[in-house]
Every structure is written in C-alpha cells, then in structure tokens.
C-alpha positions in Angstrom: 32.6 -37.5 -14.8 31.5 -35.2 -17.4 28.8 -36.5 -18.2 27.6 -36.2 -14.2 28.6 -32.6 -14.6 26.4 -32.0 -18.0 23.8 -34.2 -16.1 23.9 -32.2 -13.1 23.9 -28.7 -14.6 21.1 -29.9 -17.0 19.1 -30.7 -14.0 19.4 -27.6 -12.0 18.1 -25.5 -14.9 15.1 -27.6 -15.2 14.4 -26.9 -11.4 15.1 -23.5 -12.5 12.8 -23.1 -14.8 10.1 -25.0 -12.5 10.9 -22.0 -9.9 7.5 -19.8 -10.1 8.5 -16.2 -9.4 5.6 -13.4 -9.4 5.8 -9.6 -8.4 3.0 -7.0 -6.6 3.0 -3.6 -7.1 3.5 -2.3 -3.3 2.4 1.2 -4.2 -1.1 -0.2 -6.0 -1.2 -2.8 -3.1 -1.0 -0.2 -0.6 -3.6 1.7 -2.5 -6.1 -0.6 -2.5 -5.9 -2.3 0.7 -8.7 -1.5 2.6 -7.5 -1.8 6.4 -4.6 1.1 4.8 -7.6 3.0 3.7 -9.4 2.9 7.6 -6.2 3.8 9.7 -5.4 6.9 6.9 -9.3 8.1 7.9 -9.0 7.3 11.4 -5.5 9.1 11.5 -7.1 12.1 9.0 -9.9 13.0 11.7 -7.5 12.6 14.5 -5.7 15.8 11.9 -8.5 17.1 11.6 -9.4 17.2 15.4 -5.8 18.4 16.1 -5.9 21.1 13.6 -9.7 22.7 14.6 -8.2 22.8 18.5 -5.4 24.1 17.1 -7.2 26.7 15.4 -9.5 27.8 17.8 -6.9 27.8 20.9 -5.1 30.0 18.7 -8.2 32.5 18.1 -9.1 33.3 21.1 -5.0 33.7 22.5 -5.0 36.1 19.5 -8.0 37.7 21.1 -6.8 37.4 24.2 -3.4 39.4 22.8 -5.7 41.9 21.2 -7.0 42.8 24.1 -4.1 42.9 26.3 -2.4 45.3 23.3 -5.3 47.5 23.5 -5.1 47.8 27.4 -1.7 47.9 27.7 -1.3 51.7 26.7 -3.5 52.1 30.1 -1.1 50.2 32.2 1.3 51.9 34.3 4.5 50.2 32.2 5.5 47.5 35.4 2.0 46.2 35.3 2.2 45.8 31.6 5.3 44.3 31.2 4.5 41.8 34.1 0.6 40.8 32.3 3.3 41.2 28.9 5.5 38.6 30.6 2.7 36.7 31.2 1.0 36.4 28.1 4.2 34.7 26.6 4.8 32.3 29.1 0.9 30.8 28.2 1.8 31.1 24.3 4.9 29.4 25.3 3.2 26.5 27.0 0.1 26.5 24.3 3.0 25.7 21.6 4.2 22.9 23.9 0.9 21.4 24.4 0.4 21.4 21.2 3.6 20.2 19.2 2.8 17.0 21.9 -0.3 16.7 20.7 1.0 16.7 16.8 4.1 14.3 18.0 1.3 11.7 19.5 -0.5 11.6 16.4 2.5 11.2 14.4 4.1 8.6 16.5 0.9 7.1 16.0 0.8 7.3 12.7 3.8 5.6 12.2 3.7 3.4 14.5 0.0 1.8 12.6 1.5 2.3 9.1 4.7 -0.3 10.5 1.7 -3.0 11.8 0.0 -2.5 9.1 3.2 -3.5 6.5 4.5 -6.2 9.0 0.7 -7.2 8.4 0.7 -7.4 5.0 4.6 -8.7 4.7 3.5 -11.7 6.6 0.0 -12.5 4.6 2.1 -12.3 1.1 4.3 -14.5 2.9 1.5 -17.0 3.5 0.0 -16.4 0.0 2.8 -17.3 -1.5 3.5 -20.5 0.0 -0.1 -21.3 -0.2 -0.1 -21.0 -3.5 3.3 -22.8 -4.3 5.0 -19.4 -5.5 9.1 -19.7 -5.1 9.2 -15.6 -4.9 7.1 -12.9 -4.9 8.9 -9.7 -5.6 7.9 -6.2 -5.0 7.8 -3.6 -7.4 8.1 -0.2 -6.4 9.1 3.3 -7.7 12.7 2.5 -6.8 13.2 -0.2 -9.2 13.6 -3.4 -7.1 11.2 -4.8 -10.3 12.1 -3.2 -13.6 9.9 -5.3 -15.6 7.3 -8.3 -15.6 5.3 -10.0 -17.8 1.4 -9.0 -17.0 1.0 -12.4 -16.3 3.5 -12.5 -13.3 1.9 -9.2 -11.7 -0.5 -10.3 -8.7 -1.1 -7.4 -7.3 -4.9 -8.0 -7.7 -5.2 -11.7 -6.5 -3.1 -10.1 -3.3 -5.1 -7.3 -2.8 -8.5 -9.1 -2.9 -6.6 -12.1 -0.5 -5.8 -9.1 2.1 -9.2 -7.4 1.6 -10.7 -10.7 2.5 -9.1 -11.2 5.6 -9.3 -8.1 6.9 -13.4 -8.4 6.2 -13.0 -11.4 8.7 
C-alpha cells in the first residue's frame, strides 16, 4: 500500500511538471492591441466633438449673458428679472443637455472597453488551448503575477494572434 502511495504521488508530480503554465502582461497587451487603439480614437473624436459643442454653446450663452447684463440696467427691474429668470432656466437646460451628452459617451465608452476585454478574454482562451497551454496567467500592476521567467511571458505571440484577427 505504500508503495501505491509513493507510486501515486510520484506520478502526480510528473503530470505536474508536464502542466505548461505561461503569463501576458494585460497592461502591454492592452497597449498594443490594435482594435483597443481604434475604439480609444473613435471614442477621443467623439471627446473631442463633445467638448468643441461644448465650448462653443458655452460662448455664445456667455455672449448672450453679456448682453443681457449690459441691457439689463435699461430694463424696468420686472422685465429684467423675468428675461433674468429666463436666462437661467436655458443655462439650466444647456447643462442638462449636455451632462447627457458626456453620460452617452461615457456609457459608451464603457460599454466598448467591456466587449472589447470579453473579446480578448475569450481569444486567450482559444490560444491557449490551441496551443496546449494548461494556464495562462495575467500579470498586471496588482500583482496577480509577481514573477516569470522571460520565457513564460507571451505577451507578444498574444498580441500579434489578436492583431491578426482583428485584421480579418
């Protein structure tokens, strides 16, 4: 019985050892992955679409509040209050429109950036078993990998897999 116990533990460490365990750097992954880099310039000219409305809707209410100011001191003080009262409801309902707009985008945002690493999740996935890997761990700033041999990191051979399919 000991000896089936010696013989038993004996095997188990050689399929052990036979276990081929790998790591990718998320962050570098992440980094070079070309579909990450289209939807982060899509989502930067959406920003940048958002923020030039943004700016100019806000010139030319500042104008607009310029010019009330400067004709306000004509107004008999009911008139003025009411064009006053005014003049905040529309900034009130400019900030609205546009902290929906900047929600949209973000939502947006978020919701690509999830796709995209359920996307990449599932082609590691595939890599891995097509390339007869028992794990591929993920190193990361918080430590899930504190070290690995060079020759374990596959960052690389992932990156160019994803790059690849996302060409096609």
């Amino acid at each position: 019985m000991k000896k089936l116990v010696i013989a038993g533990v004996a095997l188990l460490s050689l399929t052990a050892c036979q276990d081929k365990i790998v790591f990718v750097n998320n962050t570098k992954l992440l980094d070079d992955y070309q579909e990450k880099k289209d939807i982060e310039a899509t989502l930067k000219k959406q920003v940048d679409a958002y923020q030039m409305k943004r700016d100019s809707i806000s010139k030319a209410f500042q104008a607009e509040a310029q010019a009330f100011d400067a004709q306000s001191k004509t107004l008999p003080q009911n008139v003025a209050q009411k064009k006053y009262n005014e003049l905040m409801q529309k900034s009130q309902i400019l900030q609205q429109h546009l902290q929906q707009e900047e929600m949209r985008i973000q939502q947006e945002s978020q919701s690509q950036m999830d796709s995209l690493l359920s996307k990449v999740k599932k082609t590691i996935k595939e890599y891995g078993k097509d390339k007869g890997y028992s794990f591929i761990l993920g190193a990361n700033d918080g430590g899930s990998v504190l070290y690995g041999k060079d020759n374990k990191d596959i960052t690389e051979d992932v990156v160019k897999y994803l790059n690849s399919k996302y060409k096609k």
